[in-house]
N, C-alpha and C positions, 0 to 999 in steps of 0.2 A: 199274727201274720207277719213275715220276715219277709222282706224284698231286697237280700241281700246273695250274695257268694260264696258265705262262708269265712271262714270252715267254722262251723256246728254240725250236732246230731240230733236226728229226729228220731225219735221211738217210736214205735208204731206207723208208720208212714204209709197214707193212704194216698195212691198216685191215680187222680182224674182226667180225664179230656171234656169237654164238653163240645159235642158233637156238630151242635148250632153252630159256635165256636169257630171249630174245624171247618166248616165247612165255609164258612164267611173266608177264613184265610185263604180257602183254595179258590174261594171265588174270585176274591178281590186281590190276590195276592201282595197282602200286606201283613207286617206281624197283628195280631192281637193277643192278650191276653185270655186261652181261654187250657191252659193245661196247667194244674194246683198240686202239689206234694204238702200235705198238712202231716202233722203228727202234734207229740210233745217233743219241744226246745228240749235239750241238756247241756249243759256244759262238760266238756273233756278236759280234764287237766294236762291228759296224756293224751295229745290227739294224732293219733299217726293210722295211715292206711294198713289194714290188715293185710296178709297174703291172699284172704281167702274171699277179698269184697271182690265187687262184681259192678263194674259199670252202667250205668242205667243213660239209655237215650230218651230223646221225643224230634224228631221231625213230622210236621204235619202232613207235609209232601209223599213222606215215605210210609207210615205207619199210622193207624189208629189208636193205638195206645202208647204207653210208654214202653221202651222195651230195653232187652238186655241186647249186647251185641251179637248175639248168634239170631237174634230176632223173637227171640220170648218174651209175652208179652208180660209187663209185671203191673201188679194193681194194687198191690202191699208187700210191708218186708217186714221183720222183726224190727232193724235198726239202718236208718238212711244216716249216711256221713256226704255231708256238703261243703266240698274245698278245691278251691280253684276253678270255679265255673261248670265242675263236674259233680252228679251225682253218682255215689257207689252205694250198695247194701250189702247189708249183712244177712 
């Protein structure tokens, strides 16, 4: 489990919310920890952003899942890359 920023890459990356979660945040309006991106770690020798990734959000306010910025919602990717406080997939 990584509770870091990056920059790494996830393989297979499974994006959760958990609803209970969710819904505590909007009650109480406080952060909690309740949305997880798991995969496997890899290390990149060469890590630079592709042309062709694709930003991934999560506001609990706005969406129930996680999403890309047109509003689709994503729940796995082939390959997550984590750098600068931003998620992209591949």
């Amino acid at each position: 489990m990584f509770y870091n920023t990056g920059p790494f890459v996830l393989e297979q990356p499974r994006f959760r919310v958990s609803e209970t979660g969710r819904q505590w945040v909007l009650r109480n309006k406080k952060k909690a920890v309740h949305a997880t991106i798991r995969g496997y770690p890899r290390v990149s020798a060469d890590f630079h952003l592709p042309p062709t990734a694709k930003r991934v959000r999560y506001n609990p306010y706005r969406n129930e899942t996680f999403v890309l910025e047109d509003g689709t919602p994503v729940f796995e990717a082939w390959v997550a890359l984590l750098i600068n406080n931003e998620v992209w997939i591949l």
